[in-house]
Backbone as a ProteinNet text record, in pm:
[ID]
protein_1_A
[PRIMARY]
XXXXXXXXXXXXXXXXXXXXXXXXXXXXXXXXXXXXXXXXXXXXXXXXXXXXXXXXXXXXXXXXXXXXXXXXXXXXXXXXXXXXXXXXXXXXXXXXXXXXXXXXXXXXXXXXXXXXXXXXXXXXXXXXXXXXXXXXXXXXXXXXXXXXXXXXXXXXXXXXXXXXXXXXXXXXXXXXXXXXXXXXXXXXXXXXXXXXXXXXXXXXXXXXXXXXXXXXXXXXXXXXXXXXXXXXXXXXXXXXXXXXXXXXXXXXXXXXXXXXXXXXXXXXX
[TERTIARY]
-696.4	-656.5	-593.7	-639	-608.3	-442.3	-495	-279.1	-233.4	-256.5	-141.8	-101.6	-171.9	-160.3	-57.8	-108.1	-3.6	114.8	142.4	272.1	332.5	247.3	315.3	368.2	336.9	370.6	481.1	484.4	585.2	719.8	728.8	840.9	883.4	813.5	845.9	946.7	857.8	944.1	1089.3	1060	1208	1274.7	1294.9	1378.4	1429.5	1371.7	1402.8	1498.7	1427.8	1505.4	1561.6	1640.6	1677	1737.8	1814.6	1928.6	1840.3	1670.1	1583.3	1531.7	1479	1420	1498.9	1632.1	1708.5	1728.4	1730	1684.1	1586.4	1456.7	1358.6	1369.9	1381.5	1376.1	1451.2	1579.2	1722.7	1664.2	1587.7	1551.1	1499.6	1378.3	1301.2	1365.3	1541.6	1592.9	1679.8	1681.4	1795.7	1814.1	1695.7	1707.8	1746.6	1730.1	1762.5	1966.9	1998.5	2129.5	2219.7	2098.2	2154.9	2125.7	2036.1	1962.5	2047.2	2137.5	2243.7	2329	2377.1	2503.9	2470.8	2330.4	2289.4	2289.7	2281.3	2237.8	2426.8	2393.5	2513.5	2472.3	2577	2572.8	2521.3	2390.3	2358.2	2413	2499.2	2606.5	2565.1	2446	2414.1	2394.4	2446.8	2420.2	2338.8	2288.8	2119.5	2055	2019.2	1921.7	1872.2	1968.9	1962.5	1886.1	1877.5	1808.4	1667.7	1596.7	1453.7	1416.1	1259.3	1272.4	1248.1	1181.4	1144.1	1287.4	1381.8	1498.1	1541.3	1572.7	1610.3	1742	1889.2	1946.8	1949.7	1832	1841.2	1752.4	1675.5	1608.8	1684	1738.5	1837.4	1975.9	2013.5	2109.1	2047.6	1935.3	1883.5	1822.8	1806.2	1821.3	1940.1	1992.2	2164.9	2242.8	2210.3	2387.8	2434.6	2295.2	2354.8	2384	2359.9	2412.5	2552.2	2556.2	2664.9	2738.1	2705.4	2783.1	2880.8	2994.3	3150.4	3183.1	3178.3	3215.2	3349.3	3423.9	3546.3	3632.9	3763.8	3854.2	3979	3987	4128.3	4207.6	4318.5	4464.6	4575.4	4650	4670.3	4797.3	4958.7	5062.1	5149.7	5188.5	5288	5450.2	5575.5	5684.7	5792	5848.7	5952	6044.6	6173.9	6285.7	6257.6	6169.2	6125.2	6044.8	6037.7	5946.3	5843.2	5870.6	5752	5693.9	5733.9	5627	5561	5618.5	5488.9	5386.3	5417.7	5327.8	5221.8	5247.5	5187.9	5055.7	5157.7	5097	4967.2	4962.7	4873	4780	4821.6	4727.7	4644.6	4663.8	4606.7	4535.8	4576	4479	4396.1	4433.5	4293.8	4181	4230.9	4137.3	4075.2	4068.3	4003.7	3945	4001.8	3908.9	3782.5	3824.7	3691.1	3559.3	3598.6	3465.7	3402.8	3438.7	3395.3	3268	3110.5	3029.7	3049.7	3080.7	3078.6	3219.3	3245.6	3371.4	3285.1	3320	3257.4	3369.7	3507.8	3635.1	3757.8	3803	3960.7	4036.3	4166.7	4255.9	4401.6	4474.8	4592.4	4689.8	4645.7	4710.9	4667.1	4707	4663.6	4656.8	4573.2	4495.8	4627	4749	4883	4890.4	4790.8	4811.9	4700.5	4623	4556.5	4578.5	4663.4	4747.4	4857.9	4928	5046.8	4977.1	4847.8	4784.8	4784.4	4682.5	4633.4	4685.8	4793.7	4840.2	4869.7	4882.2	4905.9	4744.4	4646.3	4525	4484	4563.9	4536.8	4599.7	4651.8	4699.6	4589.4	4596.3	4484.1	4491.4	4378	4351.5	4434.3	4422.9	4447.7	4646.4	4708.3	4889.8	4913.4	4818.8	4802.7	4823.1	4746.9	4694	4826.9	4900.2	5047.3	5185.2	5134.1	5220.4	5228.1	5094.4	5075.9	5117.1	5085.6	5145.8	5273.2	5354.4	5529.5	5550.8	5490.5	5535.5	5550.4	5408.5	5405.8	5482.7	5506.8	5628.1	5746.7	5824.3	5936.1	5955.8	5811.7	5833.8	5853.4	5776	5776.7	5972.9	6033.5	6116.1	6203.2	6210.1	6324.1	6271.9	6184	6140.7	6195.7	6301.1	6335.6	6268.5	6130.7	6066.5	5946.6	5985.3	5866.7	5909	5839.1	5902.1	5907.3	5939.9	5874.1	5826	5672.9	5602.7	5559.4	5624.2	5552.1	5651.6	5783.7	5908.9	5905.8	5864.7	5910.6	5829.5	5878.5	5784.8	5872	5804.2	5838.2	5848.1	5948.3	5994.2	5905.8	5760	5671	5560.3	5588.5	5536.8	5653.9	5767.6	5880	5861.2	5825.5	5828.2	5713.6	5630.2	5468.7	5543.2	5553.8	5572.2	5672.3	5781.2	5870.1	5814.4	5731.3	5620.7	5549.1	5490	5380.6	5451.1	5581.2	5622.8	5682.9	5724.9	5824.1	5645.7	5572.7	5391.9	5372.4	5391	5355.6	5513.5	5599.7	5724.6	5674.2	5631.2	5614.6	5511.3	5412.5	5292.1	5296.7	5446.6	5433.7	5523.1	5608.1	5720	5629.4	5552.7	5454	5390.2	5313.4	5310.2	5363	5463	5593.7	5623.7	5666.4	5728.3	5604.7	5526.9	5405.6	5406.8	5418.7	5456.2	5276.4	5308.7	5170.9	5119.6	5192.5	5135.4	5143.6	5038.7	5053.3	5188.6	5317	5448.6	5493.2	5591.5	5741.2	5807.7	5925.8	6019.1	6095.5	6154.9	6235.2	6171	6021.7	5956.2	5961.4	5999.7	5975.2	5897.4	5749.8	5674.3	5532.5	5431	5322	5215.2	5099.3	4963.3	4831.4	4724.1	4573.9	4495.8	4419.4	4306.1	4155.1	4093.8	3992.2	3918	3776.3	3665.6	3576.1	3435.8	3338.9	3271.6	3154.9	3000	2946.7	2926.7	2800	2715.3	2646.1	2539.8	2565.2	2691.8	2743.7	2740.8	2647.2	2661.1	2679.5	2737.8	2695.8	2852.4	2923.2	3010.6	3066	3004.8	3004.5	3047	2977.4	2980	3120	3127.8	3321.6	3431.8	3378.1	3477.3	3463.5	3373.2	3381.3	3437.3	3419.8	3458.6	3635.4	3693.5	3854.5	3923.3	3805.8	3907.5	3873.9	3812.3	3795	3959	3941.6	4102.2	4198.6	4191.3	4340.1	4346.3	4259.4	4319.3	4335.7	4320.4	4336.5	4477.4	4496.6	4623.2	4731.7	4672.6	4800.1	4842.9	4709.6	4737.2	4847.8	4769.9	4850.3	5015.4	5051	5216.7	5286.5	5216.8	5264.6	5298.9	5190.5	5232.8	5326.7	5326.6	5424.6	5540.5	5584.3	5688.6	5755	5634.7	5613.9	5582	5605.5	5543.7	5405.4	5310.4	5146.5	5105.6	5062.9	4977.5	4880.8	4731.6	4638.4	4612.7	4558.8	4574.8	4430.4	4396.5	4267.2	4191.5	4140.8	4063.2	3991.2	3960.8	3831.2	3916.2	4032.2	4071.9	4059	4069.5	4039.7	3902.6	3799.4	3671.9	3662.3	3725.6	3693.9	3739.8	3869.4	3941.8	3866.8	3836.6	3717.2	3588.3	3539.8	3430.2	3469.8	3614.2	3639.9	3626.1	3689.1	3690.3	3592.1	3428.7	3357	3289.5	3322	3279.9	3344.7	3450.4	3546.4	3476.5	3506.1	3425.3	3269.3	3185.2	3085.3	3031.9	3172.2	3171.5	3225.4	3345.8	3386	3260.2	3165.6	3111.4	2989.2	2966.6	2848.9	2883.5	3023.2	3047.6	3053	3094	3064.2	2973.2	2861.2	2699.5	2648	2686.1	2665.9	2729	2806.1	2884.7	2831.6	2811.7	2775	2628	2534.3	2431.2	2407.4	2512.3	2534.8	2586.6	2680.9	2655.9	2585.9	2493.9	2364.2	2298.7	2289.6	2160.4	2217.9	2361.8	2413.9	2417.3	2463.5	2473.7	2327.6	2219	2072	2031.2	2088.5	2013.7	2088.6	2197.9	2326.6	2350.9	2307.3	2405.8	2414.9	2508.2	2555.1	2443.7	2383.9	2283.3	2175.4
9466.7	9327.5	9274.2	9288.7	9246.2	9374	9460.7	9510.2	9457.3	9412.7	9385.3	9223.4	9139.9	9025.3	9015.6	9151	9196.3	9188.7	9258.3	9350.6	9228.5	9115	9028.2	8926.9	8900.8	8837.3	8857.6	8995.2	9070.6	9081.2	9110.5	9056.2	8972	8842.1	8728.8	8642.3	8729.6	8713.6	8832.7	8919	9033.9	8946.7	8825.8	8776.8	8711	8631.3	8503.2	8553	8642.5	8704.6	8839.2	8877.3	8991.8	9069.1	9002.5	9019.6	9068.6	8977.5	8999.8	9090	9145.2	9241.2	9387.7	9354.8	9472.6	9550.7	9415.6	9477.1	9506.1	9464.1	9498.7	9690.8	9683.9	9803.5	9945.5	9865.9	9939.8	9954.7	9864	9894.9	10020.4	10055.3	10166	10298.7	10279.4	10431.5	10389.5	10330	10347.2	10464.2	10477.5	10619.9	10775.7	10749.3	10854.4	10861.8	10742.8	10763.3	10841.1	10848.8	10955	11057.5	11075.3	11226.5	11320.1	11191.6	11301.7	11345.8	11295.4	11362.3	11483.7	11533	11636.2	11777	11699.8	11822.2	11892.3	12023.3	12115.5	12213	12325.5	12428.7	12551.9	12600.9	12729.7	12849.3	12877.2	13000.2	13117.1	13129.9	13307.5	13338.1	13423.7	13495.1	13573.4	13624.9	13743.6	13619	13510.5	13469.2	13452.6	13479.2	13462.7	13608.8	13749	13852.3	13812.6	13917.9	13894.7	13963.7	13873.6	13983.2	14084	14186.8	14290.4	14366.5	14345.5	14386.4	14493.4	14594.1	14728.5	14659.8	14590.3	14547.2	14422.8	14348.1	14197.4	14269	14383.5	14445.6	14488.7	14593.3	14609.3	14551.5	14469.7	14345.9	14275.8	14226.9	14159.9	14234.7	14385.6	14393	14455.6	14514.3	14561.5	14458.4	14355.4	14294.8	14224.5	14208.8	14170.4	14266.5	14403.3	14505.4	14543.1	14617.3	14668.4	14592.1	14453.9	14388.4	14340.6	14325.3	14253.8	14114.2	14068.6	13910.4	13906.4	13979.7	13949.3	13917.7	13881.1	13874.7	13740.6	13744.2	13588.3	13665.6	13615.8	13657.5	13525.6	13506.8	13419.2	13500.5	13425.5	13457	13389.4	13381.3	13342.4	13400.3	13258	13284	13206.8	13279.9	13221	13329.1	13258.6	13331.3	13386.9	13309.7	13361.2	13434.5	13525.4	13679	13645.3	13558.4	13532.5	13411	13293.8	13226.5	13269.6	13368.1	13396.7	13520	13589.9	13626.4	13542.1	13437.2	13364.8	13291.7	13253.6	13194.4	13295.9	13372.9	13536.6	13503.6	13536.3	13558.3	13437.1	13346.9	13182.8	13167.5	13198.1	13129.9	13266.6	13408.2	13480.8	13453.5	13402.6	13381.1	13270.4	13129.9	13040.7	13120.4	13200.2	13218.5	13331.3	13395.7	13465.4	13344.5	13241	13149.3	13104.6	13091	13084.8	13135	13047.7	13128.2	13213	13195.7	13270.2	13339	13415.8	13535.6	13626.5	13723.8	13871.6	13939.9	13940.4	14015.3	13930.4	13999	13923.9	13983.2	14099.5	14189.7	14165.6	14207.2	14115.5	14275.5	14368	14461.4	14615.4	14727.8	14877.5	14882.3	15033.5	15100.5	15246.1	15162.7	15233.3	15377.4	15402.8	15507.4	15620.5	15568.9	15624.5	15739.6	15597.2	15685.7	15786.2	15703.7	15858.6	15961.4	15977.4	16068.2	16203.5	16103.5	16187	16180.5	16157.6	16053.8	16196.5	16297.5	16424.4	16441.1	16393.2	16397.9	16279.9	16194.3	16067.7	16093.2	16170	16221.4	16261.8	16259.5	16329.3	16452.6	16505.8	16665	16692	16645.7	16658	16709.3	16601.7	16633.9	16727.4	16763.9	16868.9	17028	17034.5	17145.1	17146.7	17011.7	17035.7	17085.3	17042.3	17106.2	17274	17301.8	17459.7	17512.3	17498.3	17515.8	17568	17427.9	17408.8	17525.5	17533.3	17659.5	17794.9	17809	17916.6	17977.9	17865.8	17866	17915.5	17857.4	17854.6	17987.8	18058.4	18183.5	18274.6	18286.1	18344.4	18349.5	18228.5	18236.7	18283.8	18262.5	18359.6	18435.7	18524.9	18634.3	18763.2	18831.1	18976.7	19081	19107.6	19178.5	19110.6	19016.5	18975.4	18910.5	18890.2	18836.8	18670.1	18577.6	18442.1	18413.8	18389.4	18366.6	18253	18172.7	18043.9	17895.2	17967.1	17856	17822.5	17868.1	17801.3	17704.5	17603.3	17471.8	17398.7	17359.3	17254.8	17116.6	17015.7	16880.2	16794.2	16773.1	16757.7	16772.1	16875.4	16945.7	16923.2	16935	16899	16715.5	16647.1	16551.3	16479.8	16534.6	16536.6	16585.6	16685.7	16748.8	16644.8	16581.4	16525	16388.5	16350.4	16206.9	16240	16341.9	16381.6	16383.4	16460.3	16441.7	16325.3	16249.9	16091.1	16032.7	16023	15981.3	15985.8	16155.6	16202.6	16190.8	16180.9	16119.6	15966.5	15861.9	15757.2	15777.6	15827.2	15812.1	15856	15941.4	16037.2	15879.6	15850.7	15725.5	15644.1	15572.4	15485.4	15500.8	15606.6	15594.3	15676.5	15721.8	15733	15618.9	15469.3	15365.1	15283.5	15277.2	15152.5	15092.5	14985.7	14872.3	14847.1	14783.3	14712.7	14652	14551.5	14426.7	14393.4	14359.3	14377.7	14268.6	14325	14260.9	14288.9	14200.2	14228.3	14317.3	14430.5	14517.6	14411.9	14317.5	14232.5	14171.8	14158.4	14107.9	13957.1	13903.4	13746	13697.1	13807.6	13733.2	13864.8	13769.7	13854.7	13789.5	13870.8	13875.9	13871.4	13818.5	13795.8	13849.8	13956.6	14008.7	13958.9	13843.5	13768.3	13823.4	13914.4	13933	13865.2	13760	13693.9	13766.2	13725.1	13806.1	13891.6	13960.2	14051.4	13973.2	13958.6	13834.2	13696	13647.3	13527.1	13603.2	13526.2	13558.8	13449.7	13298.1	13202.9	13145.4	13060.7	13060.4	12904.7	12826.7	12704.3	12732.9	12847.9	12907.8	12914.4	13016.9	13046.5	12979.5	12885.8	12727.5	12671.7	12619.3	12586.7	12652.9	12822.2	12867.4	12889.4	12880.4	12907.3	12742.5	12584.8	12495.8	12472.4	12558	12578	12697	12769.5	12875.8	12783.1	12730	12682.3	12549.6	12487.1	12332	12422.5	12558	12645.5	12670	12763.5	12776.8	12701.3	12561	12471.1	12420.7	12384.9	12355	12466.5	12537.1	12678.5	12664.7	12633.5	12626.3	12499.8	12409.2	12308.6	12315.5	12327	12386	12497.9	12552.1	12713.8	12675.1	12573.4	12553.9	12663.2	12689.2	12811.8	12804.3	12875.1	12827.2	12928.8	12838.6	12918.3	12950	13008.5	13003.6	13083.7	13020.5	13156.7	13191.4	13376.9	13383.6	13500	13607	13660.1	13670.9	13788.7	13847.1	13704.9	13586.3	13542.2	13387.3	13365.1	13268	13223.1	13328.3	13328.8	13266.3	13303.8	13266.2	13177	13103.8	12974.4	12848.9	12853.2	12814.2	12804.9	12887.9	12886.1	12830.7	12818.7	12734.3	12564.6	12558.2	12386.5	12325.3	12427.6	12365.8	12388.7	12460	12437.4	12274.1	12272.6	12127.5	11959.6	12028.5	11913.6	11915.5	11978.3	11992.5	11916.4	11943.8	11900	11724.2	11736	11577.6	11442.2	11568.3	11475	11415.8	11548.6	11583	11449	11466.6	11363.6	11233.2	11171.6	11063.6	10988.8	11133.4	11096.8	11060.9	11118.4	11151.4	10974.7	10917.8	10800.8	10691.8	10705.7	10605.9	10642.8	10751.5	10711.6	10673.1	10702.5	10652.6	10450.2	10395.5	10292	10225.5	10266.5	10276.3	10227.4	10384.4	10395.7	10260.7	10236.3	10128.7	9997	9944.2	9844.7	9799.5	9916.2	9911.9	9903.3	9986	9986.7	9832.2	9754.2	9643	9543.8	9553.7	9466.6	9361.8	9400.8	9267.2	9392.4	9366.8	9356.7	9352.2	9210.3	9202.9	9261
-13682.1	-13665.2	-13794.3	-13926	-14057.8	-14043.7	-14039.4	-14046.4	-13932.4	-13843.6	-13747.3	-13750.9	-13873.1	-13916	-14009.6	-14123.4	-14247.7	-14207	-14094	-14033.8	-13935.6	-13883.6	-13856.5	-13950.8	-14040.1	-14183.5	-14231.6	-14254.9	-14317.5	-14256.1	-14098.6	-14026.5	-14014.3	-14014.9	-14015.3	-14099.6	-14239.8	-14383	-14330.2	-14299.9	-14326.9	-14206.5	-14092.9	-14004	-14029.6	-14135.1	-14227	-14364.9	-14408	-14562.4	-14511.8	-14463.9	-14408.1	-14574.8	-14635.5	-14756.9	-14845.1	-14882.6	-14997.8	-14980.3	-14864.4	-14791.7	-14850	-14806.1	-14832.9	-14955.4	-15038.3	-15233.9	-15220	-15181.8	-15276.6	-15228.2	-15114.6	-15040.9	-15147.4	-15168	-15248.7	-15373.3	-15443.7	-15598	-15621.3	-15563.1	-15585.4	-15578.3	-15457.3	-15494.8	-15564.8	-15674	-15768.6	-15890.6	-15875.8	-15976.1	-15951.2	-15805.7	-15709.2	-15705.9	-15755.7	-15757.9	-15841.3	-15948.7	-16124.3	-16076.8	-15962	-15955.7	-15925.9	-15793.4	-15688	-15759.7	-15889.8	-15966.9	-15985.3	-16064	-16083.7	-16036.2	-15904.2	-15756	-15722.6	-15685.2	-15634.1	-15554.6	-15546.4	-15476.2	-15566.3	-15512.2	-15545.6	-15503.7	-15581.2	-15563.8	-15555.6	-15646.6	-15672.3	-15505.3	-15478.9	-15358	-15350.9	-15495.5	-15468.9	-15384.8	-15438.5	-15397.1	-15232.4	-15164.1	-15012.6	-14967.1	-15064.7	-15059	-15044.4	-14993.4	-14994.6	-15133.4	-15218.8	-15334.4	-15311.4	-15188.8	-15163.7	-15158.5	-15142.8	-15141.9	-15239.1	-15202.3	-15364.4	-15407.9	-15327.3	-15333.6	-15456.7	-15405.8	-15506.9	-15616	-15604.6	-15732.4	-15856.5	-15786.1	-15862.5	-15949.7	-15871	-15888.4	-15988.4	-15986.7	-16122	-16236.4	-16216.3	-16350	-16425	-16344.5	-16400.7	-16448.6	-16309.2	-16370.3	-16477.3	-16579.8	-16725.5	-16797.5	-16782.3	-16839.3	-16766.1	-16636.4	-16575.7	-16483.7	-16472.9	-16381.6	-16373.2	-16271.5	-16293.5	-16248.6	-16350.3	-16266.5	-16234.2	-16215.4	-16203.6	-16338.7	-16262.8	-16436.6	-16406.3	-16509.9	-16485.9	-16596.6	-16547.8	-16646	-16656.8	-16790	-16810.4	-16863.7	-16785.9	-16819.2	-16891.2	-17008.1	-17086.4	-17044.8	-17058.5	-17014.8	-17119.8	-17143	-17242.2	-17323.9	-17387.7	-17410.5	-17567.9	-17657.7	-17804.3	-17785.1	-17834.5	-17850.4	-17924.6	-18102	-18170.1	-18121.6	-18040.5	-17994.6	-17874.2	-17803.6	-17685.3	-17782.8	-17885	-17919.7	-17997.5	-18053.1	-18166.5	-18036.6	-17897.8	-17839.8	-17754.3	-17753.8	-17683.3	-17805.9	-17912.7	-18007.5	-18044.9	-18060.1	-18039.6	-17919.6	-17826.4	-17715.1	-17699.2	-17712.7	-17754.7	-17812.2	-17942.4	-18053.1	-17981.9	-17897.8	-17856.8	-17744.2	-17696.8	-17557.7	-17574.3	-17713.2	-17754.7	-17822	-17859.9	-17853.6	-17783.6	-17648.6	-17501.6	-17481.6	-17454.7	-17463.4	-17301.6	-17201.7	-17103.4	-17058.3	-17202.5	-17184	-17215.6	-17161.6	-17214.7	-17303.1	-17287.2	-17372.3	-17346.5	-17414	-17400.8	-17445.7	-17386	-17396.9	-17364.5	-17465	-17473	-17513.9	-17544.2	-17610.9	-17547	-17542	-17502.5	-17616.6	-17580.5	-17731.6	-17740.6	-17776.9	-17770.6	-17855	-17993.5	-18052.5	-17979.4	-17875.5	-17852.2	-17710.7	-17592.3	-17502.9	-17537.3	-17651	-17719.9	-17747.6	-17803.4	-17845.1	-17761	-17628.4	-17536.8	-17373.5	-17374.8	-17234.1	-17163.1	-17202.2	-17077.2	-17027.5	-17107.8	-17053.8	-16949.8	-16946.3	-16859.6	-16720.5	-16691.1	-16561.8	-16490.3	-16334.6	-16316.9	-16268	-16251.5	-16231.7	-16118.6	-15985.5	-15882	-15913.8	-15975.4	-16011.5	-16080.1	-16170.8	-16317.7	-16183.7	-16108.5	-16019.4	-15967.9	-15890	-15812.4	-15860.3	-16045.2	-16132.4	-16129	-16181.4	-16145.1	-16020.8	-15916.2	-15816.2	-15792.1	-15809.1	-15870.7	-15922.3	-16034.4	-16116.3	-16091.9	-16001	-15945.4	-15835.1	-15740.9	-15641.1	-15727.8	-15782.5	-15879	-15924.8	-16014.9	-16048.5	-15896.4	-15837.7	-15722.5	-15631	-15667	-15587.4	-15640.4	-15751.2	-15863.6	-15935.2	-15918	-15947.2	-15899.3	-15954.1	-15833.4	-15806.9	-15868.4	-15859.9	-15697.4	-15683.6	-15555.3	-15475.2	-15358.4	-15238	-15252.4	-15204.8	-15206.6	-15076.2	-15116.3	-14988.8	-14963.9	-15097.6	-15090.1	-15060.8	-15052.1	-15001	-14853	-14764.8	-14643.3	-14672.3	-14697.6	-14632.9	-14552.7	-14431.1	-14356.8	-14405.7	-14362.5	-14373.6	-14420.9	-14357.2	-14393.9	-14537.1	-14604.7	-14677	-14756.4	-14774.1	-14868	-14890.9	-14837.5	-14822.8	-14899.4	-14890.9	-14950.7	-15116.5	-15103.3	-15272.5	-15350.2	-15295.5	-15356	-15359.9	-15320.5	-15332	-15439.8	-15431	-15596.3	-15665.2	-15706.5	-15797.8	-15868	-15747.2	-15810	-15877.8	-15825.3	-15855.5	-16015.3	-16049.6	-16154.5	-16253.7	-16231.1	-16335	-16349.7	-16251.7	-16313.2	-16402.1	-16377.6	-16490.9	-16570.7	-16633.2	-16751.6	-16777.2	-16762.8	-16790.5	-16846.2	-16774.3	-16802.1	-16924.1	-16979.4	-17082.4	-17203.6	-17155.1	-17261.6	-17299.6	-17247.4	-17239.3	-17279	-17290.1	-17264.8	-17427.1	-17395.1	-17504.9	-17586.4	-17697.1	-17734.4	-17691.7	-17654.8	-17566.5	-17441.5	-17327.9	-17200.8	-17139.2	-17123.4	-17126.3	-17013.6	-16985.5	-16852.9	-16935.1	-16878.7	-16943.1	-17054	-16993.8	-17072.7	-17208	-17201.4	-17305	-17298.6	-17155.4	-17200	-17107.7	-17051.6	-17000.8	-17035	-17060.4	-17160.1	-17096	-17082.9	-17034.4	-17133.6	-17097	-17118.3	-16992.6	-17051.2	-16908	-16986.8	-16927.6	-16935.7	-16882.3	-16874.1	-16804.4	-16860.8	-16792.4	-16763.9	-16841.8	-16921.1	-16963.3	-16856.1	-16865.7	-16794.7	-16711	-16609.1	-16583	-16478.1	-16527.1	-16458.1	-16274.7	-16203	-16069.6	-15971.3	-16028.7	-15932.3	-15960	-15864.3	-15881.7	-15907.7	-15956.3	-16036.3	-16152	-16218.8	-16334.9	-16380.7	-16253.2	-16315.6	-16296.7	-16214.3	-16185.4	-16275.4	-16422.1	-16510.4	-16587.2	-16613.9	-16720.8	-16651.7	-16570.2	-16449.9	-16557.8	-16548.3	-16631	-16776.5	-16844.6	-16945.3	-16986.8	-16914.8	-16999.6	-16923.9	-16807.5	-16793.4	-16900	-16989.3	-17053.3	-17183.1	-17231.5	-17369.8	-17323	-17223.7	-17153.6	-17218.7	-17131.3	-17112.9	-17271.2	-17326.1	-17500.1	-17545.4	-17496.9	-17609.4	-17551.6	-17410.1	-17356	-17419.9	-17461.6	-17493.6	-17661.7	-17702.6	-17857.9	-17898	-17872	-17849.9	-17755.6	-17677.6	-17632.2	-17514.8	-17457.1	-17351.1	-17198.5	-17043.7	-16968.9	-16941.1	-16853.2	-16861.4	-16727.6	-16709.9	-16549.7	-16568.6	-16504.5	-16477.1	-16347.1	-16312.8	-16222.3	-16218.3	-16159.7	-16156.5	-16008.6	-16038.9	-15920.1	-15829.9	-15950.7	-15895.2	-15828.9	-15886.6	-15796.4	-15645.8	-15580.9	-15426.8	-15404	-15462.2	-15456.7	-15468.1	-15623.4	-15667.8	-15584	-15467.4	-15419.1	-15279.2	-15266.6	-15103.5	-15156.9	-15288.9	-15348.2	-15316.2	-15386.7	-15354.6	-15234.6	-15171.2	-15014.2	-14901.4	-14950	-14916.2	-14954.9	-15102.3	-15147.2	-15052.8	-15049.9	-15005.4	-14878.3	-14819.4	-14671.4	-14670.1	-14746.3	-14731.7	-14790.4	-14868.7	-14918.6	-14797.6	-14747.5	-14583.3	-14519.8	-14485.9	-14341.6	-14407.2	-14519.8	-14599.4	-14541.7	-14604.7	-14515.8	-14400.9	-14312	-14127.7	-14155.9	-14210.8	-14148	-14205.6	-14276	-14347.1	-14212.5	-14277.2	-14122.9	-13983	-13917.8	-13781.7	-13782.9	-13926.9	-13900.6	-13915.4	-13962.3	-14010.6	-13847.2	-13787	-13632	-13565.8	-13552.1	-13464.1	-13499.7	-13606.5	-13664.2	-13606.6	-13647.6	-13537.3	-13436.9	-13385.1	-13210	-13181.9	-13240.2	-13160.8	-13213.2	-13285.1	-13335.4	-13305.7	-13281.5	-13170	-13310.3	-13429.5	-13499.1	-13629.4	-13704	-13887.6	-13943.9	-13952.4	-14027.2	-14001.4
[MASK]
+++++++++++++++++++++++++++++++++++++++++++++++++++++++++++++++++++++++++++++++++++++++++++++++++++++++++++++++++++++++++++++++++++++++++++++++++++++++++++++++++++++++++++++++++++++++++++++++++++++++++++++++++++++++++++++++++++++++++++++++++++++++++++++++++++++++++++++

């Protein structure tokens, strides 16, 4: 009897003060309004694993040692040779302070492929070479038959594919420049890989406008054009527009409940 006195009291006042009613109500979540900035999307995808999982087991303890977050690359374009290099080497040097870069490669280890670059071929062309050879002796040999020339259209067709294969890759690094370049030299590369570890993808949407505002500094100073580009763009890009999406769908959900509450109460107020 004493609450259903309270509770008639109290309506009485909220029919009369509908407006005062509504603050006092609103005050208490006002702190809840700093909270929501806070709150996002939990990206790591282990976490949807069970921990019993060998999968999410393993995954957490490797992937700060052996793991790939993916990579971003950042292209420099312009007609001066020493400002796109000045500009490579500058925005290197900033993007190695980055606490969530793992490297930053701008150059081949050029004395190292001249060295050994007939060893960088692989086994498999090395064997088609021998082969070649052996055919070759065999067919102009007058002491022996050649048993190894008929090849069919097919098989001629195949061999003259390996070989165009294995001339580019001897070309390639016969030719291979210092710096990761266009032939012409007026468009030059940055291969950015992530730390070890990074598995959530907020992460790399921060660290994606962190190199593009180094980027853009660095095109503007250097008098150059910039773009970045990388394995992980696709991701990051299907990240936004999950966001966007869910910021829409937030709003319906606000408004038709604002609606419902109208129409079931037949007034505004």
């Amino acid at each position: 009897m004493i609450f259903r006195n309270i509770l008639e009291i109290i309506c009485r006042h909220v029919v009369k003060f509908p407006l005062v009613w509504f603050l006092l109500t609103l005050i208490p979540t006002i702190p809840a309004f700093y909270q929501v900035k806070n709150l996002g999307l939990n990206t790591d995808i282990v976490r949807l694993l069970p921990d019993s999982s060998r999968a999410a087991k393993w995954t957490r303890e490797l992937e700060g040692v052996v793991g790939d977050g993916g990579f971003f690359t950042i292209l420099f374009k312009g007609e001066d040779r020493k400002q796109l290099v000045a500009a490579v080497e500058a925005t290197s040097e900033r993007l190695e302070l980055l606490t969530d870069v793992g490297s930053v490669n701008f150059t081949y280890p050029t004395d190292f492929i001249h060295k050994y670059r007939y060893l960088l071929i692989s086994t498999a062309y090395l064997e088609k070479i021998f082969e070649h050879v052996v055919s070759l002796k065999a067919k102009y040999s007058p002491f022996t038959d050649d048993l190894l020339s008929e090849e069919n259209a097919a098989g001629r067709s195949g061999h003259k594919k390996e070989m165009r294969e294995m001339q580019r890759l001897f070309d390639h690094y016969s030719t291979l420049t210092h710096y990761h370049e266009s032939d012409d030299g007026k468009i030059m590369g940055i291969f950015i890989r992530p730390r070890p570890g990074i598995t959530k993808i907020s992460q790399l949407h921060k660290l994606l406008g962190e190199i593009e505002k180094i980027s853009e500094e660095s095109a503007e100073k250097f008098s150059v054009w910039t773009d970045v580009g990388g394995s992980q763009i696709d991701n990051l890009q299907n990240y936004e527009v999950i966001v966007s999406d869910l910021k829409f769908s937030g709003k319906i959900t606000v408004a038709a409940v604002l609606i419902i509450l109208i129409v079931s109460f037949r007034s505004v107020k």
